[in-house]
N, C-alpha and C positions, 0 to 999 in steps of 0.2 A: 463424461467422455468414455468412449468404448474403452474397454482392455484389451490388450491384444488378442487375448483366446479369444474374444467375441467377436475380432476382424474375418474368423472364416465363415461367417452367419453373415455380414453385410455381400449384397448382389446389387449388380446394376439394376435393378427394376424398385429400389426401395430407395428413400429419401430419409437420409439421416438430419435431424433439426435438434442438436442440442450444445453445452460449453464443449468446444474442441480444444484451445490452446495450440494451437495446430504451431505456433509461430514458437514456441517453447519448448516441442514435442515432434522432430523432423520424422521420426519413425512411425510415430500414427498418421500422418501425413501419408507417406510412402504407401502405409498397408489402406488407410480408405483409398489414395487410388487406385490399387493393385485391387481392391474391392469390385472398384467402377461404381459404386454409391453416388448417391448425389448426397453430396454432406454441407450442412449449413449450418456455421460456426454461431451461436447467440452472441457470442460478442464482438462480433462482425456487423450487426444486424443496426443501420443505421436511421434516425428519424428524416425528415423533411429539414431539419436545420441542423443536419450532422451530428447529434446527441448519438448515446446505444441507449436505447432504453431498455432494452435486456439481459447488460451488462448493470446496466446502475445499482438495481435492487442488489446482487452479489458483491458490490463494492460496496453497498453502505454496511452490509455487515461486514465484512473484511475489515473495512475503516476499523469499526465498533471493537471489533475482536481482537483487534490490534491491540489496541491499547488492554483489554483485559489482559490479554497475552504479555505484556509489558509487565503488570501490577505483577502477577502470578510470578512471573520469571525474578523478579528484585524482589521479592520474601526469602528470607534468611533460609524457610527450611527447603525451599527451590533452586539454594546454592548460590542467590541473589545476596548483593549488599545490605538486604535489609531497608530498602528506602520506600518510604508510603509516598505515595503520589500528591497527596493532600497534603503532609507531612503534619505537624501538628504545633502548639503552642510550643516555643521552644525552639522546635525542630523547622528547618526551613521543607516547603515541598519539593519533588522529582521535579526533575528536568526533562520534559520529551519535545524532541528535535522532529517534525513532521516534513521531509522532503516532498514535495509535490503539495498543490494545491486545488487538486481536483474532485473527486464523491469522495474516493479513500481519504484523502485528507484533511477535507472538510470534516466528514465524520468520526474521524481520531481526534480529530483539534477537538472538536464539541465534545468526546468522551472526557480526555484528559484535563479539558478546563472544567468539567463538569463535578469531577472528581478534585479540583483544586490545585492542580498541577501548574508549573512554569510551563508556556508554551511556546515555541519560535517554530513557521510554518515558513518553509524556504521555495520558491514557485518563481518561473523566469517569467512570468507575466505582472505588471506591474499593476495591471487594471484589476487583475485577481490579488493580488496582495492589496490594497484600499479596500476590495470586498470584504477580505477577512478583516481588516483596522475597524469599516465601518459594523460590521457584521457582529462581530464581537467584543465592539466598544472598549478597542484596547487592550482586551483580555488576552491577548494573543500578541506576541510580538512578530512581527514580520521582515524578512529579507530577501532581495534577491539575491535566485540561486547562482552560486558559482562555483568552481570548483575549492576556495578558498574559503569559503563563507559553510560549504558543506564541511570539509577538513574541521573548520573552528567548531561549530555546531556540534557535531560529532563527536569531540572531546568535551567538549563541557558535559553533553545532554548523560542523563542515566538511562535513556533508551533514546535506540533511534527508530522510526516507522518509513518506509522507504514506499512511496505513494506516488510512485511519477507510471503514466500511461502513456505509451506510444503507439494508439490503434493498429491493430497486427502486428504488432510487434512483441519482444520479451521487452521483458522491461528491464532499464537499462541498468548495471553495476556502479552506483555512484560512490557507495563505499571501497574500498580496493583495500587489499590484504596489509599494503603499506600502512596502512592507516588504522588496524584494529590492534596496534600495540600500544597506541594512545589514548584509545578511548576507556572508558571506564569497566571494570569487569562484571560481569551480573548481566 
């Protein structure tokens, strides 16, 4: 996405085509149109059967990254509780809590099961939660989403991944400040 100091280089006669965030970011907003650019957000950019396909590819690695980003953050010398994902003989493995069940969270569930981890994937669609049951043959525990079910989820898990998409939109706050004096520290 542009930086601001490069808003006074965009003119009406040029066509901006790259990630905006335009819905997260009301000031870039402001200045492309104050530009007059023709700006065209990639993850805006819809297929024939309402897919982004030029959103996907950046969300599967976000998904992926996610979860490293987890490992990394719960090691001891990271300020983490120390918990391996995998956990080992003895040891039971993390816990990671995947809100949303769309590319991001597809692909954090596949990191984290992959790594050995407990998984629960929480998504208001019920037809998408049987995809993950059949998908991952149980390896994954499933629920829908509610505001109770995130709450409980949240305290148990030793990370949470927050993977919910609201095309054009920010994505929503489903954790709430209320709620991170219960959860687990790391």
């Amino acid at each position: 996405e542009p930086q601001p100091d490069e808003w006074v280089q965009l003119r009406p006669d040029q066509i901006l085509f790259t990630y905006l965030h335009l819905a997260a970011d009301p000031e870039q907003a402001r200045g492309l149109m104050e530009s007059g650019v023709t700006a065209i957000a990639y993850e805006t950019v819809t297929d024939s059967h309402g897919g982004l396909p030029l959103l996907a590819p950046m969300s599967e690695v976000a998904g992926r990254l996610s979860i490293q980003a987890a490992a990394t953050a719960l090691q001891k010398p990271n300020g983490g509780r120390g918990v391996l994902l995998g956990g080992v003989p003895g040891v039971p493995p993390g816990k990671i809590a995947v809100i949303g069940g769309g590319v991001v969270g597809t692909q954090a569930a596949q990191m984290a099961v992959g790594l050995g981890a407990e998984v629960t994937v929480l998504d208001r669609s019920l037809p998408r939660l049987r995809w993950f049951d059949d998908m991952f043959g149980g390896r994954v525990r499933t629920r829908y989403s509610t505001r109770e079910a995130i709450r409980e989820e949240a305290f148990s898990a030793d990370a949470v991944i927050g993977a919910v998409l609201i095309p054009g939109a920010s994505a929503p706050k489903l954790i709430s400040r209320d709620m991170l004096p219960g959860m687990k520290p790391g």
